[in-house]
N, C-alpha and C positions, 0 to 999 in steps of 0.2 A: 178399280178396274182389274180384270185379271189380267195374267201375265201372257195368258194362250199365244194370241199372235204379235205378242213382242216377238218370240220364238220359234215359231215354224210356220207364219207369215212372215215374220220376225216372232210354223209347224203349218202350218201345213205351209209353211211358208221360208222364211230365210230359217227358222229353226234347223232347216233340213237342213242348210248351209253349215249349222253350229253340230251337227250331228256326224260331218264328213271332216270338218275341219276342228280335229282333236284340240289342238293345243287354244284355237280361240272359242271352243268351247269350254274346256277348264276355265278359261278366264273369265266367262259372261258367268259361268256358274259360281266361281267365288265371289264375285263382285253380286250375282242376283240369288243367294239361296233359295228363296224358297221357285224361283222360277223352275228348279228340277223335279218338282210336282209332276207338270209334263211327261218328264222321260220315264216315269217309273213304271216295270214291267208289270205284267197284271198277270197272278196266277189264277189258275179254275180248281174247283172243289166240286167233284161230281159225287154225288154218295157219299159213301168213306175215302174216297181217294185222291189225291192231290197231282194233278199234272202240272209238272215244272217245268217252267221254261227262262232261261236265262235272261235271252234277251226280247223276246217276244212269246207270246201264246198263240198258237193256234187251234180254236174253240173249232170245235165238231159239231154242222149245220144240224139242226137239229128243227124236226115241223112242230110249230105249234098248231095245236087242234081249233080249229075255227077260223082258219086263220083264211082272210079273203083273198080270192083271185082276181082284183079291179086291175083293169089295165092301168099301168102308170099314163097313157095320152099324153102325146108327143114324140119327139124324135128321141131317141136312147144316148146319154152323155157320150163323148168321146173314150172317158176310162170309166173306171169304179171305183176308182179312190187313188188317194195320190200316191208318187210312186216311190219306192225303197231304192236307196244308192244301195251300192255292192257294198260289201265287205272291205275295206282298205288293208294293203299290207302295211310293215312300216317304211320301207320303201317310198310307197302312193301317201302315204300321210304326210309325210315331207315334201314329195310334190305337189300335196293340194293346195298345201298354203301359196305356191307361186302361181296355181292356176287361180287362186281364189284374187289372188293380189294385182292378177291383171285382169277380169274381170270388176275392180274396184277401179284400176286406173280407167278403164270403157267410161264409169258412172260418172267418175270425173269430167272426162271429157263431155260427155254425148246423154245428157240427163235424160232425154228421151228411151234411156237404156232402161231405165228403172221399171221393175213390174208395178204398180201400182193396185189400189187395192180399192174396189168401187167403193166411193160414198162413203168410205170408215168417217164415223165422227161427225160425220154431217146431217143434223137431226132434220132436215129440210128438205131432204129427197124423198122421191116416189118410189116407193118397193115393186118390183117387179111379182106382178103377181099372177097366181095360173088356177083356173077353179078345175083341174085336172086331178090325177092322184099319186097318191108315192107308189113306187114300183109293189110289187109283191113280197118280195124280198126285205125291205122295208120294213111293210108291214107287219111279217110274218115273225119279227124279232122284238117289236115293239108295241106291248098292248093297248100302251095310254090310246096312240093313234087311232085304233081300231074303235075304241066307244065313240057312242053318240057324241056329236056336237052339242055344248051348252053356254047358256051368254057368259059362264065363265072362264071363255078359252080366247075370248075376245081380247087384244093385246089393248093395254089403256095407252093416251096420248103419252107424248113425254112435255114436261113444263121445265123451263131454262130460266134462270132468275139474271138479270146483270147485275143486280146488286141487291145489299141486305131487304133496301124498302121500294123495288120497283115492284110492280108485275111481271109475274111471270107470262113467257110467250110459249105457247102451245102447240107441238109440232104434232099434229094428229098418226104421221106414219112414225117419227119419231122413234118408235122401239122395234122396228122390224129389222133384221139382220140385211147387210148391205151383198145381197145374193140373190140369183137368179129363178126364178119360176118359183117361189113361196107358194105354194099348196093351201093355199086359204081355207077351205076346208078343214085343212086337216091340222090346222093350230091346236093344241091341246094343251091345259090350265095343270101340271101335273102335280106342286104342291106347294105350302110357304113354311118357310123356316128363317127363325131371326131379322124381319124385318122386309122379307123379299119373296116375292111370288117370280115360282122357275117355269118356264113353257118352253115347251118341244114344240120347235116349226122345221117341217120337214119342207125340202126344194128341190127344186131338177137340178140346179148349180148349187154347189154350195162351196166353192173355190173361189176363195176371197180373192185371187191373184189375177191378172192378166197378162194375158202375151204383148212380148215385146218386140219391137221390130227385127227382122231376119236379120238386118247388119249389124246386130247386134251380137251375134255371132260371131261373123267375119269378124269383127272389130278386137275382139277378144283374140282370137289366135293369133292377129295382127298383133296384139299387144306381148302376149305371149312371144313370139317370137323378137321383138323387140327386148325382152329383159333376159333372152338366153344367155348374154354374155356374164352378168350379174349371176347367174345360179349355178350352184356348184358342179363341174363336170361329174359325179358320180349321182347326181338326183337326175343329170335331163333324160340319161335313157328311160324313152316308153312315154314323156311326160306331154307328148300330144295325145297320144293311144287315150291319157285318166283325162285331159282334157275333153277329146272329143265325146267319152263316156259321160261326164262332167255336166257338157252343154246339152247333149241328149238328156239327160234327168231335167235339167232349166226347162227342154222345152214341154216336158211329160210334166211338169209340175203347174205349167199354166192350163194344161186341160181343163175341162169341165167334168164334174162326175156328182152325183147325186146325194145327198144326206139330211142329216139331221142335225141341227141347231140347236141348244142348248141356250137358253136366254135367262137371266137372271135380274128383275128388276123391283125397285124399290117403291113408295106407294109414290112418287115424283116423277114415274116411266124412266127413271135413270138406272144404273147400276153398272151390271156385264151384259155390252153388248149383243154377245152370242157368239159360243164356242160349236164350231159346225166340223162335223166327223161324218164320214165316209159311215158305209154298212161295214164294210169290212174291220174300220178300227172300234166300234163299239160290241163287235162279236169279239175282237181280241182284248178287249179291254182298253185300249190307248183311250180314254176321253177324259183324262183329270186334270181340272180348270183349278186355280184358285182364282179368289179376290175379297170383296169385303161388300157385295152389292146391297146389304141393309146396315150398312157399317160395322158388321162382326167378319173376321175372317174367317173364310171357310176354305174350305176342299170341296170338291163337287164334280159331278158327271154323272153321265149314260151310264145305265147298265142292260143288257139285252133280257127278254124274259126267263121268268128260271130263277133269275139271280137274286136271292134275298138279303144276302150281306154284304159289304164292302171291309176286311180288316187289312189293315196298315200296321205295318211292321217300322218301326224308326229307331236308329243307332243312336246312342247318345249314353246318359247316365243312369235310363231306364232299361236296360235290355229284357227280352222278352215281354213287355207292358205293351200289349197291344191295343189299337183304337177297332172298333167295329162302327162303321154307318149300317143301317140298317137301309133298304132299298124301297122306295114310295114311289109308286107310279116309274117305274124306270127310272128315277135319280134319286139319287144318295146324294147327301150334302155332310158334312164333319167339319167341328171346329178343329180351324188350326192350330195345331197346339205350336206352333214355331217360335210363337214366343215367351212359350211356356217350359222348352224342354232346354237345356245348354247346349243342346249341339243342335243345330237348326237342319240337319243332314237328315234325309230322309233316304230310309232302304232302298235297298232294288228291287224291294218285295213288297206287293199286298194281294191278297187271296180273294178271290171273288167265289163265296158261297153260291151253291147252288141248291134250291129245293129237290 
């Protein structure tokens, strides 16, 4: 399984948690190497030229020709993709950890506090489905989408064995990602590599997370204020100001906002569930999933049209020895080499070619 929403659901989800709070993300990342797959910034290759960007890229909207004007049909999400904490100083980094830590005492308490995540894991649910279409924007980034529909875009059941000599049981929705309005139409079969057929399914929702009750809020500052005496007089100035900023991002991260899926499964309907990104992060590049969904480890994601290479830069005892995926049908897939190189650290750099 990949590591995606251990991470920022536990990415787009509690990652984002591991993103604001420094020091407990060092630790999730030594303890999970290769889970920083995730965070790795993704640069652009236009022509000759290289636009760098440190921590993020921001790719230049660009039309593709042909590209259709179908209305998305329905009401338009709340955002457009989940939303970016500020900048911490080190200051606020030192405060997060106490706002994080009374936010932990809430869950303890009052487990009704936890966002949850629809249906993860549970091959027996009904997909919400919508014979509507992806927005334009969408579309207009992503070409597999836009060709005809063929019966090879058709998601197969998934089959669950309980043991070596039972039968297996047959969950016909089984491989659909556990999100809202799936575009049934617009399922696309985009290619197999190593064991695993990958498919783009795009949705009105594709925010794995739900909102959690309003006193779940109150509860938190309740708590916070309860551990002021415990924190040290030179951290609490300002330390409801990063709070109250804090719980604003919690509640912009249960929005709804639109994307695309990334599914990974094996000829048993098992594998990677589905890695679901915004338009916004598969134009900047954020969409790199690992896992092992044909039993080979890979690297894998979205790439917007244009893009024909994916190369990866990794530290270790190879310096300069770069990897290149090449781009099929808007994904790229690479063996992991992580347990092939010594230092299992992967750069802060890979370059996404463009034609």
């Amino acid at each position: 399984m990949t590591t995606f929403f251990d991470d920022l659901e536990a990415q787009l989800q509690a990652a984002a948690r591991a993103q604001i709070a420094v020091n407990a993300g060092r630790r999730a990342r030594r303890s999970r190497a290769r889970a920083a797959v995730h965070n790795i910034p993704v640069l652009l290759a236009i022509g000759t030229s290289v636009l760098v960007a440190v921590l993020a890229l921001v790719l230049i909207r660009h039309k593709q020709p042909g590209a259709p004007t179908t209305p998305s049909g329905g009401t338009p999400p709340a955002a457009s993709g989940p939303p970016a904490f500020p900048h911490l100083s080190g200051q606020q980094r030192k405060q997060i950890d106490y706002v994080m830590k009374a936010g932990g005492t809430v869950l303890r308490r009052d487990q009704g506090c936890a966002p949850a995540s629809r249906g993860v894991g549970d091959p027996g649910r009904k997909p919400s489905l919508s014979q509507g279409s992806p927005s334009p924007a969408t579309l207009a980034i992503i070409g597999t989408l836009r060709r005809a529909e063929t019966t090879a875009d058709q998601l197969p059941p998934r089959k669950i064995w309980d043991g070596p000599h039972s039968q297996p049981r047959i969950y016909p929705y089984g491989t659909y990602p556990p999100v809202t309005g799936i575009y049934a139409r617009y399922i696309r079969y985009a290619r197999h590599r190593d064991g695993a057929n990958y498919y783009l399914i795009p949705a009105r929702n594709v925010n794995w997370r739900t909102p959690v009750p309003a006193r779940c809020y109150h509860e938190q500052v309740t708590a916070l204020r309860q551990a002021l005496p415990q924190i040290p007089r030179r951290i609490r100035p300002g330390i409801f100001t990063l709070q109250a900023t804090y719980l604003a991002y919690e509640r912009r991260s249960t929005e709804p906002y639109p994307g695309i899926c990334l599914t990974a499964l094996n000829a048993t309907g098992n594998g990677d569930p589905g890695n679901c990104y915004a338009v916004s992060q598969i134009e900047a590049g954020h969409t790199l999933s690992s896992g092992a969904p044909g039993g080979v480890p890979v690297v894998y994601g979205l790439a917007p049209d244009g893009v024909r290479s994916v190369t990866f830069y990794y530290k270790g005892r190879y310096p300069g020895h770069t990897l290149t995926a090449l781009v099929i049908n808007n994904v790229f897939i690479l063996h992991d080499p992580g347990d092939h190189l010594p230092s299992k650290r992967i750069s802060e750099q890979a370059r996404l070619a463009r034609r």
